[in-house]
C-alpha positions as a Python dict, from the first residue, in 0.01 Angstrom:
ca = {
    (1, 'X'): (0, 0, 0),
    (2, 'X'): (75, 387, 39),
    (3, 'X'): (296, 506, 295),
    (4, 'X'): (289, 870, 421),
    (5, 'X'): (391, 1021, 174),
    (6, 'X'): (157, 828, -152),
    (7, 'X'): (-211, 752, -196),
    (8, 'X'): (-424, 662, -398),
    (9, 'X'): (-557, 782, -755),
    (10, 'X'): (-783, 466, -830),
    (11, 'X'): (-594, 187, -834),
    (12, 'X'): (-248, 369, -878),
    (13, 'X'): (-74, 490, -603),
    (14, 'X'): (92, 838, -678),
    (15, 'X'): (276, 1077, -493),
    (16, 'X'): (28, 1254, -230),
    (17, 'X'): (77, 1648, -341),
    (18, 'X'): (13, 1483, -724),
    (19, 'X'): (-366, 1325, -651),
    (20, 'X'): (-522, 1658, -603),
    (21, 'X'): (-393, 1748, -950),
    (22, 'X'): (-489, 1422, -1120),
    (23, 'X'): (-841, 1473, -983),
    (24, 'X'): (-845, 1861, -1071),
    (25, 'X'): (-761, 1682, -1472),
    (26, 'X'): (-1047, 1413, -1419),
    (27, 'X'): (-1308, 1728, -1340),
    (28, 'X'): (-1186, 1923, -1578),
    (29, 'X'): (-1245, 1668, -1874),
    (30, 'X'): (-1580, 1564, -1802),
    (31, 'X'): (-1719, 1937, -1665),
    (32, 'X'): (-1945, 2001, -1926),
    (33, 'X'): (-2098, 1655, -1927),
    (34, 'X'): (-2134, 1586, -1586),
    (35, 'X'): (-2497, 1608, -1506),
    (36, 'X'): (-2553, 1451, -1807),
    (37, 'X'): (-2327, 1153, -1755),
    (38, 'X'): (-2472, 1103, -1397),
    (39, 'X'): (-2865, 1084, -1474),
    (40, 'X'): (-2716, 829, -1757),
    (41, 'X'): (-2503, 611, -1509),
    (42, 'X'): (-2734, 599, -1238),
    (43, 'X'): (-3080, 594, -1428),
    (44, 'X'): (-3164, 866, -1229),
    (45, 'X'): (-3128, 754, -905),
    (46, 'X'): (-2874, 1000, -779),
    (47, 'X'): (-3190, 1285, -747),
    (48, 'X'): (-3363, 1043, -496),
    (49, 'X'): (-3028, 946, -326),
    (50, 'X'): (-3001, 1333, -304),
    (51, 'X'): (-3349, 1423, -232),
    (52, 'X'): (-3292, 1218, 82),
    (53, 'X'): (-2980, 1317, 169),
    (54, 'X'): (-3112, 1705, 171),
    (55, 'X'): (-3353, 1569, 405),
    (56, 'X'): (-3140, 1422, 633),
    (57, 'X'): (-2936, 1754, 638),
    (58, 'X'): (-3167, 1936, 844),
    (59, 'X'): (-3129, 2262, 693),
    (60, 'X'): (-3327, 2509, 836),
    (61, 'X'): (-3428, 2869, 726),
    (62, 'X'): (-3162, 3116, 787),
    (63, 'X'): (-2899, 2921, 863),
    (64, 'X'): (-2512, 2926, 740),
    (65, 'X'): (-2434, 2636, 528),
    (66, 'X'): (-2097, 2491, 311),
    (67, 'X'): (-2101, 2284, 36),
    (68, 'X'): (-1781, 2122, -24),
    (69, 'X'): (-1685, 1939, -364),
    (70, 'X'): (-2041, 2144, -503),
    (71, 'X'): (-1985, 2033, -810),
    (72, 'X'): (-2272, 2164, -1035),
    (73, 'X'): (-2459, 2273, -753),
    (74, 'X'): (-2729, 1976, -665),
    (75, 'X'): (-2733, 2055, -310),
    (76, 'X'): (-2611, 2366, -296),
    (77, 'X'): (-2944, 2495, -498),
    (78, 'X'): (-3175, 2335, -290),
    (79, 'X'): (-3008, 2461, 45),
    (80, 'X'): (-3058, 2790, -112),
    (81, 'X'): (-3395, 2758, -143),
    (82, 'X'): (-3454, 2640, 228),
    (83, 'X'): (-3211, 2902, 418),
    (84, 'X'): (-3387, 3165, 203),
    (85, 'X'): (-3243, 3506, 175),
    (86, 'X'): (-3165, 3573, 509),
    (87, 'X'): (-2950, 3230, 510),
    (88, 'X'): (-2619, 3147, 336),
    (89, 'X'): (-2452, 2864, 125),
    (90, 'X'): (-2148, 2891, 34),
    (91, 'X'): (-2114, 2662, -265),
    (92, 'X'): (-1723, 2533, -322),
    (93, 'X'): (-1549, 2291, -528),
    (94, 'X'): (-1179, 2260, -615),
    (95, 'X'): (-1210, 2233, -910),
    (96, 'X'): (-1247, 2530, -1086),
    (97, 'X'): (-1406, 2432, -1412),
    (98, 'X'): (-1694, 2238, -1186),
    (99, 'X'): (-1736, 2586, -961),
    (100, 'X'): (-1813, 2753, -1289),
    (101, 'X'): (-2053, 2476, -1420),
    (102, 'X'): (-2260, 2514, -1116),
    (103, 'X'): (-2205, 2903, -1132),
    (104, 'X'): (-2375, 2941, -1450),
    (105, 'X'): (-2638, 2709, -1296),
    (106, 'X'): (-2736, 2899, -1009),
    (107, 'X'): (-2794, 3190, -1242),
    (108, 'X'): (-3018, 3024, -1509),
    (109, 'X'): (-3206, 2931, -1189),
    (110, 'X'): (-3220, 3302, -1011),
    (111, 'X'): (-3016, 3147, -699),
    (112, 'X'): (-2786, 3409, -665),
    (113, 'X'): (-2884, 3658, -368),
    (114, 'X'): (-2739, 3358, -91),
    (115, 'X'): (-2546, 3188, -281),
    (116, 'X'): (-2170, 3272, -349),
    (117, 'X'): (-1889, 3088, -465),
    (118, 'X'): (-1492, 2994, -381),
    (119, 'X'): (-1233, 2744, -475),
    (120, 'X'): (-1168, 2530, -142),
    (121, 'X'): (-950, 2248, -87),
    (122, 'X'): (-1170, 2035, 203),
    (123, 'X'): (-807, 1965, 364),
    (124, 'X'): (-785, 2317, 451),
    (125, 'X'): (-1076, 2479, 478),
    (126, 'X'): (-1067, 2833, 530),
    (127, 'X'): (-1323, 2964, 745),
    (128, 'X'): (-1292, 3045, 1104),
    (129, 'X'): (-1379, 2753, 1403),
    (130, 'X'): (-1757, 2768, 1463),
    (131, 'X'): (-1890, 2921, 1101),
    (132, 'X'): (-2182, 2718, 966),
    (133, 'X'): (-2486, 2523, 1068),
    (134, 'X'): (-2402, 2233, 858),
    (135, 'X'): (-2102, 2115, 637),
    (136, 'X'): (-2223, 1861, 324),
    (137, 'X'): (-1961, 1709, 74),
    (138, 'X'): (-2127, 1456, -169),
    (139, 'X'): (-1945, 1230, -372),
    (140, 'X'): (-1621, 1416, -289),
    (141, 'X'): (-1489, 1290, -3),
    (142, 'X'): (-1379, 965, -188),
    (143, 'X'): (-1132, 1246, -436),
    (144, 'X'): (-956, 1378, -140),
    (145, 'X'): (-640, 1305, -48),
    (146, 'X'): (-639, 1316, 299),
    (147, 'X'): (-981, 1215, 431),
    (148, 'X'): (-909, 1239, 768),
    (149, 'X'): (-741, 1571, 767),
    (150, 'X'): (-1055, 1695, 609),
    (151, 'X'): (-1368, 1503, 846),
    (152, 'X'): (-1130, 1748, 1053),
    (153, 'X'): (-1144, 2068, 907),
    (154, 'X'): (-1569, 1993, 878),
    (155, 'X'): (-1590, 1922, 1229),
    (156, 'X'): (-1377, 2238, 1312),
    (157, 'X'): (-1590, 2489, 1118),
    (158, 'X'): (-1932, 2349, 1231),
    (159, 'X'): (-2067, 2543, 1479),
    (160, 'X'): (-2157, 2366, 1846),
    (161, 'X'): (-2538, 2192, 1779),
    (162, 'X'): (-2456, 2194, 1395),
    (163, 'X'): (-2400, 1860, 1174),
    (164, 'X'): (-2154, 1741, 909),
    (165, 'X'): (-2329, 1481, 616),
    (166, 'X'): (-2134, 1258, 400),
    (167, 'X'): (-2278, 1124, 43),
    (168, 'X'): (-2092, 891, -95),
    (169, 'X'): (-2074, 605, -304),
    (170, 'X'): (-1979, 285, -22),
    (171, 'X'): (-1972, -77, -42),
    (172, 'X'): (-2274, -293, -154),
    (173, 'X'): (-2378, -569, 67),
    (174, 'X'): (-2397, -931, -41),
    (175, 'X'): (-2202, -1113, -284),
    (176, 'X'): (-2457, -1113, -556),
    (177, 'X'): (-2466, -736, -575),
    (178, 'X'): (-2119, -661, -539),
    (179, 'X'): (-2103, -881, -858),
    (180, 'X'): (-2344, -721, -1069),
    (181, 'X'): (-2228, -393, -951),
    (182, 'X'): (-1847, -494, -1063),
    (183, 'X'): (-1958, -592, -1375),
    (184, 'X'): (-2146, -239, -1464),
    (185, 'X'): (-1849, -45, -1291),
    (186, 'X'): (-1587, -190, -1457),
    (187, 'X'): (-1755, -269, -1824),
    (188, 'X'): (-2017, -37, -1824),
    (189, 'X'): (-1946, 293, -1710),
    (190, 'X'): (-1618, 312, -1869),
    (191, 'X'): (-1782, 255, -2208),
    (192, 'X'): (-2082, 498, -2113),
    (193, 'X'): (-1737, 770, -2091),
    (194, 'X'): (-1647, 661, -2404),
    (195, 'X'): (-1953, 736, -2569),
    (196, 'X'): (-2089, 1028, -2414),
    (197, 'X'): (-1822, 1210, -2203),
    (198, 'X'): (-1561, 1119, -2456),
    (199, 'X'): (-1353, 1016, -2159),
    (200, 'X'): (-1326, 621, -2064),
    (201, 'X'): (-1038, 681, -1821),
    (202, 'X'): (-1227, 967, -1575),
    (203, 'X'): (-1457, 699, -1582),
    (204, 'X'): (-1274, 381, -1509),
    (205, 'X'): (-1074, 655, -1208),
    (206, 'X'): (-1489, 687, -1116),
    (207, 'X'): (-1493, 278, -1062),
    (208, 'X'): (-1130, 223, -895),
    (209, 'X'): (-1153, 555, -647),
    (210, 'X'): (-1518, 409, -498),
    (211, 'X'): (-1349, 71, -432),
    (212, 'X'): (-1051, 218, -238),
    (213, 'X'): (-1310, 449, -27),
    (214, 'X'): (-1364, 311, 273),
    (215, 'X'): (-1663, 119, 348),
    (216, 'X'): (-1949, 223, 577),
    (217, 'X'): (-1801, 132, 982),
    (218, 'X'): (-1468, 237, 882),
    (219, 'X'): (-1572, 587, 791),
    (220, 'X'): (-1831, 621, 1103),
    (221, 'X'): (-1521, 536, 1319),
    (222, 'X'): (-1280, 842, 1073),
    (223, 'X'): (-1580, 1086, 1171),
    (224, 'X'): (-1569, 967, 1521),
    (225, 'X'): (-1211, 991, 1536),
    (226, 'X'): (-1247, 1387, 1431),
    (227, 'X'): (-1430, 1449, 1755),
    (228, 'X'): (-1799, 1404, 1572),
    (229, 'X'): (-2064, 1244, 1758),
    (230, 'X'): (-2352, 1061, 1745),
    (231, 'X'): (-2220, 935, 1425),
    (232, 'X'): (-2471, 708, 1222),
    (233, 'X'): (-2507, 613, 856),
    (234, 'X'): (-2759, 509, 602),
    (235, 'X'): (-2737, 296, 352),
    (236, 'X'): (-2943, 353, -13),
    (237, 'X'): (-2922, 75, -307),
    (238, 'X'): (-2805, -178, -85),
    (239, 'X'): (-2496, 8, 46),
    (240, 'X'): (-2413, 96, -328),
    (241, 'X'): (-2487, 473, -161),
    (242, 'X'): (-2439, 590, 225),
    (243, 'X'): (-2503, 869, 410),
    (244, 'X'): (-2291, 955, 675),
    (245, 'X'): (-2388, 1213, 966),
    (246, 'X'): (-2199, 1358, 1250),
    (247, 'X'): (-2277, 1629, 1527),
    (248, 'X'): (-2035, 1876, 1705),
    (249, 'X'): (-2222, 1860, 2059),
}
């Protein structure tokens, strides 16, 4: 178990000011394959689980909107779209080699005029109390070191009315799934690194880092516990996905 001073990278628990670093490595590695690998490991499934979690974002036009963990951009594009140019998203990742994947993707797809760009660590997010409409991290939250620090640091920089959304991979329900989904998580997907990403142990990180996340209640009650409320969650592929949302009232 880590005390205050570890966590956990997977199932490995390292030094907390070393995780960040091991995570920055993992990105890094599979950058340049990532969209790829993730229409490959989820059949495509991740467009509808994000399709739905735009949805439930409530974006409006004009509004002010950060992206945290943006990787290559999947929701920051489309919030670009909706805020239009009189709106803003700022679109942030840690990692640097991710920011510039999704940089280069928001310019092949003329998304530049609302759009700009900055390496943020979610744990200190810096941007004044009050700033945006909405906060959105998706499939990041489960990389950060302290997650409570940073449900913080969201609810901080929403403004009063505005909403923070979680996407994240959670726990499935029922044995039988949980099975299967062990099985492709821990034989699979490693494997699929292998082959494609070049890169079984970002991978088999991928598997251990989802099952030390913690599962759907227990993260309502962290976002509660930040001073967000009317905290509720949905879950997509029989838990396998959740969406987490939160209001600053």
């Amino acid at each position: 178990m880590a005390d205050d001073n570890t966590t956990h990278f997977g199932y490995e628990t390292v030094q907390s000011e070393e995780k960040a670093q091991r995570v920055r490595q993992v990105f890094d590695s599979v950058a340049t394959r990532y969209d790829l690998m993730n229409d490959l490991m989820s059949m495509g499934v991740h467009r509808l689980w994000k399709r739905f979690a735009i949805e439930m974002a409530g974006i409006k036009r004009g509004q002010h909107i950060l992206d945290l963990a943006s990787g290559t951009g999947d929701l920051a594009s489309r919030f670009a779209g909706i805020t239009g140019p009189e709106g803003l998203v700022v679109m942030t990742d840690i990692n640097n080699a991710m920011l510039e994947q999704g940089r280069m993707r928001m310019a092949d797809e003329g998304l530049i005029g609302n759009v700009v760009y900055t390496q943020v660590n979610a744990e200190a997010i810096p941007f004044p109390d009050n700033s945006f409409d909405c906060v959105t991290i998706a499939f990041g939250l489960r990389n950060v070191t302290d997650k409570q620090q940073a449900l913080n640091e969201m609810q901080r920089v929403i403004k009063p009315g505005g909403r923070v959304m979680v996407l994240e991979f959670s726990h499935p329900n029922g044995d039988p799934l949980k099975a299967i989904y062990d099985l492709y998580s821990f034989k699979i997907l490693p494997l699929m690194g292998r082959l494609v990403a070049k890169d079984e142990e970002s991978y088999r990180y991928l598997a251990e880092s989802i099952r030390m996340h913690p599962n759907q209640e227990t993260l309502k009650q962290m976002m509660e516990q930040a001073g967000l409320e009317r905290c509720d969650y949905h879950n997509m592929t029989g838990g396998i996905v959740a969406i987490h949302r939160g209001f600053k009232l």
